[in-house]
C-alpha positions as CSV (number, residue, x, y, z in Angstrom):
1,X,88.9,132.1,161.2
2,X,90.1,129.9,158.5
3,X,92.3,130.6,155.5
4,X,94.2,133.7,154.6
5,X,92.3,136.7,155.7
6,X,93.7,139.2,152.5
7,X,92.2,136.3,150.1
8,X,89.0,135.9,152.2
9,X,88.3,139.2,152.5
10,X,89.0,139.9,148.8
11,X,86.6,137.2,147.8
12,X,84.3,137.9,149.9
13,X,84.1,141.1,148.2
14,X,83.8,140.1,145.3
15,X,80.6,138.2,146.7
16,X,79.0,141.5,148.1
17,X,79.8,143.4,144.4
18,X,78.0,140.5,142.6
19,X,74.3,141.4,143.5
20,X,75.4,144.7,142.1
21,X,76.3,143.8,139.0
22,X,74.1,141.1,138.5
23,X,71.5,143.0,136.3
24,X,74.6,143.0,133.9
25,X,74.8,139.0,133.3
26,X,72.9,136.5,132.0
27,X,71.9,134.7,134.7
28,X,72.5,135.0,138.5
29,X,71.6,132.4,141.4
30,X,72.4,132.2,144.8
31,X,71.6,129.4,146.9
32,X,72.1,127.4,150.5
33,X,70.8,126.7,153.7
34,X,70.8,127.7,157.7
35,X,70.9,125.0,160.2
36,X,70.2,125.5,163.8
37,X,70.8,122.3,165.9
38,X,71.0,121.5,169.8
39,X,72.3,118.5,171.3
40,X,72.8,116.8,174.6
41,X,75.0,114.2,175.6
42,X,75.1,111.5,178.6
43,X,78.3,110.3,179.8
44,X,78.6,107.3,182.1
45,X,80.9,109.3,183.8
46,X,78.3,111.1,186.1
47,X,76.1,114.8,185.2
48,X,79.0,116.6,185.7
49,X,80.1,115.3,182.0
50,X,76.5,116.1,180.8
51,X,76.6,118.9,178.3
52,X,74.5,121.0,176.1
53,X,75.7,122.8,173.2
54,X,73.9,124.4,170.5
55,X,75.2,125.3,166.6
56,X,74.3,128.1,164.2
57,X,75.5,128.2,160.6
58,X,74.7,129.0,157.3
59,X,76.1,128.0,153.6
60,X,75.4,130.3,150.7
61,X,76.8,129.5,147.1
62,X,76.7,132.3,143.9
63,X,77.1,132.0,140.7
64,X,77.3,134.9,138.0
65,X,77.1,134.0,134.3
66,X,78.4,136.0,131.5
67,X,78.5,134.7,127.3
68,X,82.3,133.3,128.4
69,X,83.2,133.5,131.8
70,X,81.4,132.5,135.0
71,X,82.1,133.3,138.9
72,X,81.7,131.0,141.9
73,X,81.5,131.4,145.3
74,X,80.6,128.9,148.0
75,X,81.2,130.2,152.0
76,X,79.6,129.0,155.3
77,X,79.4,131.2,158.6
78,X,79.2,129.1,161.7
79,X,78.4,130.5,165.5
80,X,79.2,128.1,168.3
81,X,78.6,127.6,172.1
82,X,81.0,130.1,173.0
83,X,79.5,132.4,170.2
84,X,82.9,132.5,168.8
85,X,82.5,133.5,164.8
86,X,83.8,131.1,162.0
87,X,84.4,131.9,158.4
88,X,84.7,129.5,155.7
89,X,85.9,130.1,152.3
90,X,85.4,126.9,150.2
91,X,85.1,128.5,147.1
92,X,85.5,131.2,144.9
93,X,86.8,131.4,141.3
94,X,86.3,132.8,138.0
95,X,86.0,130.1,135.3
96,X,87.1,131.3,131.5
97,X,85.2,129.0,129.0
98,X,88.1,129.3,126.2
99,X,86.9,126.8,124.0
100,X,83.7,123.9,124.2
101,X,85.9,121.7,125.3
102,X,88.4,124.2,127.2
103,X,88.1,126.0,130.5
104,X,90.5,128.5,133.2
105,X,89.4,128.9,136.2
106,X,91.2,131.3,138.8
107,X,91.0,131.5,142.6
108,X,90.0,129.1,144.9
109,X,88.6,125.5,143.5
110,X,88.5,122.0,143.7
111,X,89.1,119.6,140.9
112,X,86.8,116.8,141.9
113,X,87.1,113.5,140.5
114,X,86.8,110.0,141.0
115,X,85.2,107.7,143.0
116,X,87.1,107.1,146.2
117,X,86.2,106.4,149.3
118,X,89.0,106.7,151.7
119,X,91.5,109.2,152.3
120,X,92.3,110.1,148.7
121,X,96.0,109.9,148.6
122,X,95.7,110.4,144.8
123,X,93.9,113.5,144.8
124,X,97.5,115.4,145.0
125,X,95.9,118.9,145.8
126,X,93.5,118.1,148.3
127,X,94.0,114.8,150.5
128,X,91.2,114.8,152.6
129,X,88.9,112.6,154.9
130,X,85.9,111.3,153.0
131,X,83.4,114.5,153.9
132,X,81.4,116.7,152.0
133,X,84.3,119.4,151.9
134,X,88.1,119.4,151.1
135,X,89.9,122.3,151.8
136,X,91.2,122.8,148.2
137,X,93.6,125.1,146.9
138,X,93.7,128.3,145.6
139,X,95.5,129.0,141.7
140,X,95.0,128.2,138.0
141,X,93.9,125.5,136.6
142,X,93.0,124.3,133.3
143,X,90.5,121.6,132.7
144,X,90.1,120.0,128.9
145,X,87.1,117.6,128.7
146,X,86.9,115.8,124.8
147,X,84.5,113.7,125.6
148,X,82.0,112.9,128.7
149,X,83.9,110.1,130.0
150,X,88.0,112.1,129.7
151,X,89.1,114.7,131.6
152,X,92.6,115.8,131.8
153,X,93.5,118.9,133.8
154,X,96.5,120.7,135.0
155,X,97.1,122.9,138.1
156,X,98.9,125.9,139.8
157,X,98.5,126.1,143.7
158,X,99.4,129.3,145.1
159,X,98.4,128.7,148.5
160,X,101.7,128.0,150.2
161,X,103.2,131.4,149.2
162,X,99.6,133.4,149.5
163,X,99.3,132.0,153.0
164,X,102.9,134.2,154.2
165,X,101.7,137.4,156.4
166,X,105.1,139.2,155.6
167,X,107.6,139.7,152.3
168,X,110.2,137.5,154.6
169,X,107.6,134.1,154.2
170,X,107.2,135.5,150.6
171,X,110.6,135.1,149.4
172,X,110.7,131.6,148.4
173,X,107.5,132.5,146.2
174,X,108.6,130.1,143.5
175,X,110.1,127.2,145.7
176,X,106.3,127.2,147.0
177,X,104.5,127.0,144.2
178,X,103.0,123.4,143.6
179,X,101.8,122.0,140.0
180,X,99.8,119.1,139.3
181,X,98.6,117.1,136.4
182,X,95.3,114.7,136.1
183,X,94.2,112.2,134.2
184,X,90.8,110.7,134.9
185,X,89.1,108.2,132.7
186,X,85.7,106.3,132.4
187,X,86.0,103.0,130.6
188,X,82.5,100.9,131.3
189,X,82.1,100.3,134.6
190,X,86.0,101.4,135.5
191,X,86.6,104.6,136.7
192,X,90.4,105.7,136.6
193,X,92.5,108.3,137.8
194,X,96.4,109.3,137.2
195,X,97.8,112.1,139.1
196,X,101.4,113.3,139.8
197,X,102.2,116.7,142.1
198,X,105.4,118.2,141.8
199,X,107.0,121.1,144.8
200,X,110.5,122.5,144.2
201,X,113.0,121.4,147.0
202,X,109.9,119.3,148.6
203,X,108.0,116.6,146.9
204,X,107.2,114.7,144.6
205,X,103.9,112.2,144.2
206,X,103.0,109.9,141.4
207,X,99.5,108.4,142.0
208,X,96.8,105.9,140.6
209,X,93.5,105.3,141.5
210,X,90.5,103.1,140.2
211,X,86.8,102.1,141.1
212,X,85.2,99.2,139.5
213,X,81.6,97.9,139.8
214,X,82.0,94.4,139.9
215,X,78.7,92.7,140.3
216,X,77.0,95.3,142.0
217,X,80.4,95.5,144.3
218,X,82.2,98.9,144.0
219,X,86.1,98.4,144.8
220,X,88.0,100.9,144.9
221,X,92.1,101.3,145.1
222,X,94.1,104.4,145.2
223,X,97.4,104.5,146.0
224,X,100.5,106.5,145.4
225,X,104.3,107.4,146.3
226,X,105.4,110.3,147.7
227,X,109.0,111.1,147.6
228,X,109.5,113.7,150.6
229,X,113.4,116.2,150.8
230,X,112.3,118.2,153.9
231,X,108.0,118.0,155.3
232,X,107.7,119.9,158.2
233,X,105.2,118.2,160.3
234,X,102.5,118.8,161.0
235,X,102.0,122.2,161.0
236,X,105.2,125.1,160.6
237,X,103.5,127.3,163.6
238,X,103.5,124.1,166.0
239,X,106.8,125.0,167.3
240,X,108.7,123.7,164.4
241,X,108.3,120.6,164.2
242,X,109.8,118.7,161.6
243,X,109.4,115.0,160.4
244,X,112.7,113.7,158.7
245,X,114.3,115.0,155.7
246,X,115.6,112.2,154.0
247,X,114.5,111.9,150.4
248,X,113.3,108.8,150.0
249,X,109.5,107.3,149.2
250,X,107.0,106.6,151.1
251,X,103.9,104.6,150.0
252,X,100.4,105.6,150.2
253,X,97.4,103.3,149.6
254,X,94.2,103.2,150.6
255,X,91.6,100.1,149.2
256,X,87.9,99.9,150.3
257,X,84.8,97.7,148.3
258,X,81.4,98.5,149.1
259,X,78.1,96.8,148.5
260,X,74.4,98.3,148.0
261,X,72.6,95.3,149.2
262,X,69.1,95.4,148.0
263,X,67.2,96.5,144.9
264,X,66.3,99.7,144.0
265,X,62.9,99.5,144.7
266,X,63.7,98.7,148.8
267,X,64.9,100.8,151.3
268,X,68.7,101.5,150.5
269,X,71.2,99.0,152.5
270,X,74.7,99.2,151.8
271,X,78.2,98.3,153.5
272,X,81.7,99.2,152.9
273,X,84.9,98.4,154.0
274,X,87.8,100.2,154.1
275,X,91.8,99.5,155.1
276,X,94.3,102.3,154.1
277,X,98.0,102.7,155.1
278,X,99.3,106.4,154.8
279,X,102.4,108.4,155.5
280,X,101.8,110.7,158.7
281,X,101.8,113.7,157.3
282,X,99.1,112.7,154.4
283,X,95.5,113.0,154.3
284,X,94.7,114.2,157.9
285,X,93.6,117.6,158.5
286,X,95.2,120.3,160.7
287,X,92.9,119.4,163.9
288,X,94.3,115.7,163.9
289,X,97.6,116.7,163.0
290,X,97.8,119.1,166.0
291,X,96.5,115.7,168.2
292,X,99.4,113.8,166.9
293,X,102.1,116.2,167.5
294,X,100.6,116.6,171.3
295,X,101.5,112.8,171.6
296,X,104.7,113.3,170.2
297,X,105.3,116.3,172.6
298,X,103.9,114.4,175.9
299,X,106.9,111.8,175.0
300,X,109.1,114.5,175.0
301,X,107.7,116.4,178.2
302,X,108.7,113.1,180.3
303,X,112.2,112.5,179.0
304,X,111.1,109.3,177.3
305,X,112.0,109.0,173.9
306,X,109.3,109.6,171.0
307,X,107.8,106.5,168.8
308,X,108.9,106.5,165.5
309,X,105.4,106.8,164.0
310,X,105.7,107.1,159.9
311,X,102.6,105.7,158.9
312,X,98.9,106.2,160.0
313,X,95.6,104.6,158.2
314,X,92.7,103.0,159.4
315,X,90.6,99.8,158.9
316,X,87.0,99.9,159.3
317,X,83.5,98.5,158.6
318,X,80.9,101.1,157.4
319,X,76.7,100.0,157.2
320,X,74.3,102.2,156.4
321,X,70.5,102.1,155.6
322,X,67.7,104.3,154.5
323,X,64.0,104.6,153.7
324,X,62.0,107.2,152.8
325,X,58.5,107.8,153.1
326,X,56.6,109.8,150.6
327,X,59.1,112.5,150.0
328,X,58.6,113.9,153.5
329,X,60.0,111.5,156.4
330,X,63.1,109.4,156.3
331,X,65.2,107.5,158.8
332,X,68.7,106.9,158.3
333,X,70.6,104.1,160.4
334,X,74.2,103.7,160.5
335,X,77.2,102.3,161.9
336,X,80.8,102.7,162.2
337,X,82.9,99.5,163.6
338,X,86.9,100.4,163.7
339,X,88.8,97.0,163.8
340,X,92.0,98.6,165.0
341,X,90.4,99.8,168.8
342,X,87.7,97.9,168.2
343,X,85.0,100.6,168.9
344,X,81.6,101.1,167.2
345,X,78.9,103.9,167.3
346,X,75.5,103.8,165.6
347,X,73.4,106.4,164.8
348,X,69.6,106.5,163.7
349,X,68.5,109.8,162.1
350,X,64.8,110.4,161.1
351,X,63.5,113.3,159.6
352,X,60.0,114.5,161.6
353,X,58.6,117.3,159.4
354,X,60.0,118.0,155.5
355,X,57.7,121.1,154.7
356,X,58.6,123.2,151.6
357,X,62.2,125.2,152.0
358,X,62.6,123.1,155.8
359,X,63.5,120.4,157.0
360,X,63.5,119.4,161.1
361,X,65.2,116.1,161.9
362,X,65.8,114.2,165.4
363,X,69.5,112.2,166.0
364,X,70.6,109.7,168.5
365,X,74.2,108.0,168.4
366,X,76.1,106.2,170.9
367,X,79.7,105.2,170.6
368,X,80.9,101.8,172.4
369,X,84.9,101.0,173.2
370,X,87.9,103.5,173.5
371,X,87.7,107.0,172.1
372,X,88.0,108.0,168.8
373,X,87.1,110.0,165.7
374,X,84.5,109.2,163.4
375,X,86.0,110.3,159.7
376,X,88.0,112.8,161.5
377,X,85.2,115.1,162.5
378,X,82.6,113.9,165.7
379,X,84.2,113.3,169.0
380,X,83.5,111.2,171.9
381,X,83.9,109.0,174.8
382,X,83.4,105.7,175.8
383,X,79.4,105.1,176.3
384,X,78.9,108.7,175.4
385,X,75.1,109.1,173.9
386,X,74.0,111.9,172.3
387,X,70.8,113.3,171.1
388,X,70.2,116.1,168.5
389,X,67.7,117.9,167.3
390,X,68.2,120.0,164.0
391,X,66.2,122.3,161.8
392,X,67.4,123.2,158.7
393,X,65.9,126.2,156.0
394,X,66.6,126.2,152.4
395,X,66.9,129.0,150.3
């Protein structure tokens, strides 16, 4: 179970009330999908490393509109091999339409924004992996739009001080309060973005980003400075662990230019590189973060002393190609080449059946060279292949 459980289970209230009320709004819609996928993978190791494993989930968004307010809510339910139950709050928020131009939104949101397509180290609520969801925060914000191509917003995270279980991690309620200002702004075929994030007693981080299509080429640079007193990393409950307190800055960047490579009219063909150089606590989620403190504690464990590792990023070449055949069948083939182990894994995906409301689709990937993570999420071995076969219903 992600996230904390008083907030989840609030929200998700709120969520059961809404079909209730509903015949009081304007307009009500909920929406999402159920996926049911199996998979098998082949390891050279021998078919003692063969595995099955199957997946069950299911995304549902709402959204309740009144004259000036709306409310949000976007959750996924997951069931896995072991039939272990996951919950998954993304979001869920009431939005306040003050003015045309003006809106608050309360509870748990994303500001998206931007173009990037890296690690964002700019987005200074949220650094995430480049996936469809971040884990973003839960607060006020305020969002002023004058025009189509301006938006400035401001932000107060609460998540830090909700996320205490007792009064005792709730006394520094203000210390862990975080604010944040944005700035983003299309000018032609620029896209920019100026962010700063402020945390009593804890940091501080100016940042910039931009995307330009030059050409038909997309380059985009992000890149920031974080100004750290006292980051524990990566996690408080991993037995403390702390990186060092000094206040001083530490440089974030991340740079990456992509390229669609044919016209519109062909199947889509497009490649991206990315290089990015990050502090070690920034823009890697918990499940990698926990991976790098279990080096750090195997050094440890054997006496040795631990590498000084400040600063993690990747460099990597990303292709990807796609046809589609009269609105029903599709194939999708890509590939991942990282320059720093020099691994690759490709993947072709094809859609077999699009019917109305479903979609069942067929996956084969293979990953070549040391073992890795593929944008933080799909693990694998060495001359691991995997097939998997997925259904998916829309409602």
């Amino acid at each position: 179970m992600t996230g904390n459980l008083r907030v989840t289970g609030f929200f998700l209230l709120l969520v059961n009330l809404m079909s209730g009320v509903s015949v009081l709004a304007q307009e009500y819609s909920v929406f999402g999908e159920i996926e049911m996928e199996g998979s098998f993978a082949l390891t050279p190791k021998g078919e003692a490393d063969n595995f099955l494993d199957s997946f069950l989930g299911a995304e549902a968004n709402h959204r309740l509109d009144y004259e000036e307010f709306s409310f949000t809510a976007r959750h996924r339910v997951e069931v896995d091999r072991q039939e272990e139950l996951h919950h998954y709050l993304y979001e869920a928020y009431i939005d306040y339409r003050a003015a045309e131009i003006l809106s608050i939104s309360a509870g748990k949101q994303r500001i998206p924004w931007g173009r990037g397509v890296a690690f964002f180290p700019t987005d200074v609520l949220h650094p995430s992996h480049t996936r469809e969801d971040v884990e973003g925060f839960t607060g006020l914000s305020l969002i002023l739009n004058p025009d189509m191509n301006l938006q400035l917003a401001g932000a107060l995270d609460f998540s830090t001080p909700l996320a205490g279980a007792t009064p005792e991690e709730n006394e520094d309620f203000y210390r862990d309060l975080k604010y944040a200002l944005y700035l983003s702004l299309l000018a032609g075929k620029v896209d920019l973005a100026f962010s700063a994030v402020y945390s009593p007693e804890e940091t501080l981080r100016p940042g910039f980003g931009m995307s330009w299509d030059i050409a038909g080429f997309i380059v985009t640079a992000e890149g920031a400075v974080e100004f750290n007193n006292s980051t524990e990393y990566p996690d408080t409950d991993l037995f403390n662990f702390e990186a060092p307190g000094a206040f001083r800055p530490y440089p974030l960047v991340a740079a990456g230019i992509s390229r669609n490579l044919t016209p519109r009219q062909m199947p889509d063909l497009s490649l991206m590189f990315v290089t990015e150089y990050l502090h070690a606590g920034t823009g890697y989620d918990k499940k990698e973060r926990e991976e790098y403190f279990n080096i750090i504690g195997t050094y440890l464990a054997s006496g040795k002393e631990h590498p000084e590792i400040e600063y993690l990023g990747r460099n990597y070449l990303f292709a990807l190609a796609s046809l589609e055949l009269y609105m029903r069948f599709s194939l999708e083939l890509s590939a991942y080449a990282s320059l720093d182990d020099q691994s690759l894994s490709y993947a072709a995906t094809g859609t077999l059946l699009s019917i109305r409301g479903m979609d069942l689709s067929l996956k084969g990937e293979q990953i070549i060279g040391g073992q890795r993570s593929v944008f933080g999420s799909l693990k694998a071995g060495e001359g691991e292949y995997r097939v998997t076969l997925k259904s998916t219903i829309y409602f």
